[in-house]
C-alpha positions as CSV (number, residue, x, y, z in Angstrom):
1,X,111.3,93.7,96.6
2,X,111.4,96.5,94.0
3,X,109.5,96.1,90.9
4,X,110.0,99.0,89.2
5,X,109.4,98.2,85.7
6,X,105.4,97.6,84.5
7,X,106.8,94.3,82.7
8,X,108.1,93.1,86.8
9,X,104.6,94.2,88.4
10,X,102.6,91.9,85.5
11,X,105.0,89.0,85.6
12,X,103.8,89.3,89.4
13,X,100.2,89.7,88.8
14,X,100.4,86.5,86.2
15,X,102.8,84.5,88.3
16,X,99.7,84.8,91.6
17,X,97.4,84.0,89.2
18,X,98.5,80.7,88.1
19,X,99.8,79.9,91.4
20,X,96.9,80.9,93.6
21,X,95.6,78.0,93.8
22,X,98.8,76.2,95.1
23,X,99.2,79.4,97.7
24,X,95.8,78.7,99.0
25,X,96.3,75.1,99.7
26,X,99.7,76.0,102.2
27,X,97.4,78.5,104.1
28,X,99.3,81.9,102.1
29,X,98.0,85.2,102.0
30,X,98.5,87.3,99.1
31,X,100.5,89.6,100.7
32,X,103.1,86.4,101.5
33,X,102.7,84.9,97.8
34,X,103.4,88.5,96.2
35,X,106.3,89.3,98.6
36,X,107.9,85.6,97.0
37,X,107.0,86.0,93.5
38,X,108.6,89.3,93.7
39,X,111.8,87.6,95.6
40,X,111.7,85.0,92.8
41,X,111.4,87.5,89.9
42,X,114.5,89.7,91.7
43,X,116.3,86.5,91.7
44,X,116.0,84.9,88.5
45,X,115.4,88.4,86.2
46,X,115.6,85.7,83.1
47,X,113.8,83.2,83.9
48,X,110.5,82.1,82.5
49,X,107.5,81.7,83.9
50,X,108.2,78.0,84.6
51,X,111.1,78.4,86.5
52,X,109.6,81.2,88.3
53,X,106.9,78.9,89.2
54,X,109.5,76.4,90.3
55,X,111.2,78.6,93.1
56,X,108.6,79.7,93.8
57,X,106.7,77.2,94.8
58,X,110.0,76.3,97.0
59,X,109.9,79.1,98.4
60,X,106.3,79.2,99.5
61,X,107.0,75.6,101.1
62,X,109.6,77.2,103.5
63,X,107.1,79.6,104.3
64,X,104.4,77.9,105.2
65,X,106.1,75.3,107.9
């Protein structure tokens, strides 16, 4: 994950924020939900923040089985 612009690194910070609570509740660590946000920011450049949410969310799924 490279987030190299200060607009990528606050998407980040505001994408953990409003999905910390769903993190918590899978048994994620920051350092997990950050490393995904980031993927799903990488992935989806264009997105808003409800689709961001959306894969996300998938994504945090996979990791926590």
């Amino acid at each position: 994950m490279n987030l190299e612009t200060a607009s990528d690194r606050e998407a980040v910070q505001r994408l953990m924020r409003q999905l910390h609570g769903y993190a918590q509740g899978l048994g994620l660590d920051d350092a997990a939900v950050r490393k995904i946000v980031g993927r799903a920011i990488a992935s989806m450049p264009n997105a808003d923040d409800v689709h961001l949410q959306a894969e996300a969310r998938q994504w945090m799924l996979r990791a926590a089985r």
